[in-house]
N, C-alpha and C positions, 0 to 999 in steps of 0.2 A: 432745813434751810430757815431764813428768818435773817435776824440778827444777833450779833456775839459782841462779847466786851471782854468776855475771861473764858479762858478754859473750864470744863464742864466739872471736870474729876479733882479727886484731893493729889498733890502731890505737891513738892516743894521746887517749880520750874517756872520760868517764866519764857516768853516770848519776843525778839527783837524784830521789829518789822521799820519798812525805811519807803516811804513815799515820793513821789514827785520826779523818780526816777524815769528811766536811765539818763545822768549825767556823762558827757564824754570824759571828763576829768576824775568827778567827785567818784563817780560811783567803781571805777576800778579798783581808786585805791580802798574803799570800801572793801572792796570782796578782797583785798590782799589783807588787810585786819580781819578778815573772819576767818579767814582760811589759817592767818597765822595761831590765832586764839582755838581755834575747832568750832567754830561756831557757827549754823544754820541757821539765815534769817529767810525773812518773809521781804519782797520787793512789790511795791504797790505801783505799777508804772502804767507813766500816762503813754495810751497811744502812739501819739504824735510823734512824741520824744523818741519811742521806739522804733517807730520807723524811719526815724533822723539816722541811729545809730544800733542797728538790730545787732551788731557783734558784741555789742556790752551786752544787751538782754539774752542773746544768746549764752555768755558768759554766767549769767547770773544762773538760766536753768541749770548748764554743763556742770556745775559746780555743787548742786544739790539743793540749792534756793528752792523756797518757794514761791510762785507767781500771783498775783495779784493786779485786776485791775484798776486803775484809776482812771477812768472816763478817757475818750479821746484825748482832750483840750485839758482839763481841767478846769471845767466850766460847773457855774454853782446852779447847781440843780435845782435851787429856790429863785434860777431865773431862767428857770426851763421847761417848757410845756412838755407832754407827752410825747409830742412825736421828737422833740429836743433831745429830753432823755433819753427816749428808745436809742435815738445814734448816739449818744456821749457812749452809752452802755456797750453796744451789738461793735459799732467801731474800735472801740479801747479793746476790748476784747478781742476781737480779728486780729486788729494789728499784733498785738503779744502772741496768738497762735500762729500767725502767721513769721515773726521773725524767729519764732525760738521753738514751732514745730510741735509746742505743747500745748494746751489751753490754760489761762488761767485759772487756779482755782477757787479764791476770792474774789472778793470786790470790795472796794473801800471808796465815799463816797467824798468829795474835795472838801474839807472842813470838815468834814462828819453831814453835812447838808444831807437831806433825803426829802425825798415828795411822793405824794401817792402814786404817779407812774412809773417809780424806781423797783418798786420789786414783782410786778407781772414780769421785767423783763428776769430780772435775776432769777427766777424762778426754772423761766424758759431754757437759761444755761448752767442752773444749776449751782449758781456758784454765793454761798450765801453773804453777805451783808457783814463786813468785819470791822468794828471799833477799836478801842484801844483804853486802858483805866490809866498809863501813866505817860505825860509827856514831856520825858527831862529838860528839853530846850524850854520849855516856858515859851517866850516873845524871841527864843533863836539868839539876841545878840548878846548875851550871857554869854562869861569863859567860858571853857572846855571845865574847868576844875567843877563849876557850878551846874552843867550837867552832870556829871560825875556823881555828887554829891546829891542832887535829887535824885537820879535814877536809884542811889542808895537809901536811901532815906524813905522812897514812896512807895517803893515796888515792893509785891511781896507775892506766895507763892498765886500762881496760873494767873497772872496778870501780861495784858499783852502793851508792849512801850510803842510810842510810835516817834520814828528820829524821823530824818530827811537828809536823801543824798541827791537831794537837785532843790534847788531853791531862789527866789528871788531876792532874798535877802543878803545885802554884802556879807562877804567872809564865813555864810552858814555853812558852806562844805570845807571849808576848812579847822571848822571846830567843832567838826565832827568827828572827822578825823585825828584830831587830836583827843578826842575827849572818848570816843569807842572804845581803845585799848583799857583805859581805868574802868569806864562802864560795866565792860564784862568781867573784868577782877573782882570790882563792887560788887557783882552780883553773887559773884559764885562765892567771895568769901561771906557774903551772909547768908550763904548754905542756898543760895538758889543755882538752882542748874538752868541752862541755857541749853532748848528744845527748838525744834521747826516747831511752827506756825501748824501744821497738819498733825504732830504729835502730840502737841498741847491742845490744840480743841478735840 
């Protein structure tokens, strides 16, 4: 356990992982682009959202995802005391086991934020502390072509991307969806293979 930013071993794969989730809109047709392409990501999902909508995160497990938490709320840990943290943690986590019947197996922290009370809990479930080395959107309001184009550009092999299929920012899930079908063309035609989150670290 600890923390991760890349896969441990040599190989020529990378990682697509998607936060902020489950969106009721954004995130289905997400998993209809991966499913079309063959491709297994990682879902960083908050709580709350999950419990809004447990048949998306269901969807995400059934389909061979892997789970991730993203605290309750989505509350930044650098304005969170220990007993804060403890529920953004123990909560995000229930809910996701509880809608989708599996336990999450990561944890990814809202901005990458951490504080010294974040990982006695992560410890406690096991589930280690996940980063990310490439993140195509940049500031999100960038085309689709222009993620495309960095996730080309940056990434290279056992590096993990971090997109977003729920977001606060206008029109972010919709050029996402526009912009994932090239992403993963991009990748694979520069010889990198597209892996779970679980197979890569």
């Amino acid at each position: 356990l600890g923390s991760v930013w890349r896969g441990p071993r040599a190989g020529a794969s990378v990682a697509l992982t998607f936060d902020d989730g489950p969106d009721p809109d954004t995130t289905p047709r997400v998993l209809d682009i991966l499913a079309a392409h063959g491709v297994r990501g990682a879902f960083f999902l908050i709580g709350r959202r999950t419990a809004a909508v447990p048949a998306v995160a269901r969807r995400i497990a059934a389909e061979g995802h892997d789970l991730g938490n993203h605290t309750w709320s989505h509350r930044s840990l650098w304005l969170s005391g220990p007993g804060e943290t403890g529920r953004q943690v123990i909560q995000g986590h229930d809910a996701i086991a509880q809608a989708t019947g599996t336990a999450p197996r990561f944890f990814r922290p809202p901005w990458g934020l951490t504080n010294l009370a974040l990982f006695p809990s992560l410890r406690r479930l096991g589930t280690p502390c996940v980063f990310w080395t490439v993140q195509p959107e940049g500031g999100r309001a960038a085309e689709a072509s222009v993620h495309i184009s960095r996730a080309r550009q940056r990434a290279g092999p056992r590096d993990i991307l971090d997109l977003h299929d729920a977001d606060g920012v206008p029109g972010a899930g919709e050029r996402l969806c526009g912009a994932l079908p090239g992403i993963s063309a991009g990748l694979r035609g520069a010889g990198l293979g597209l892996v779970p989150l679980r197979d890569l670290l």
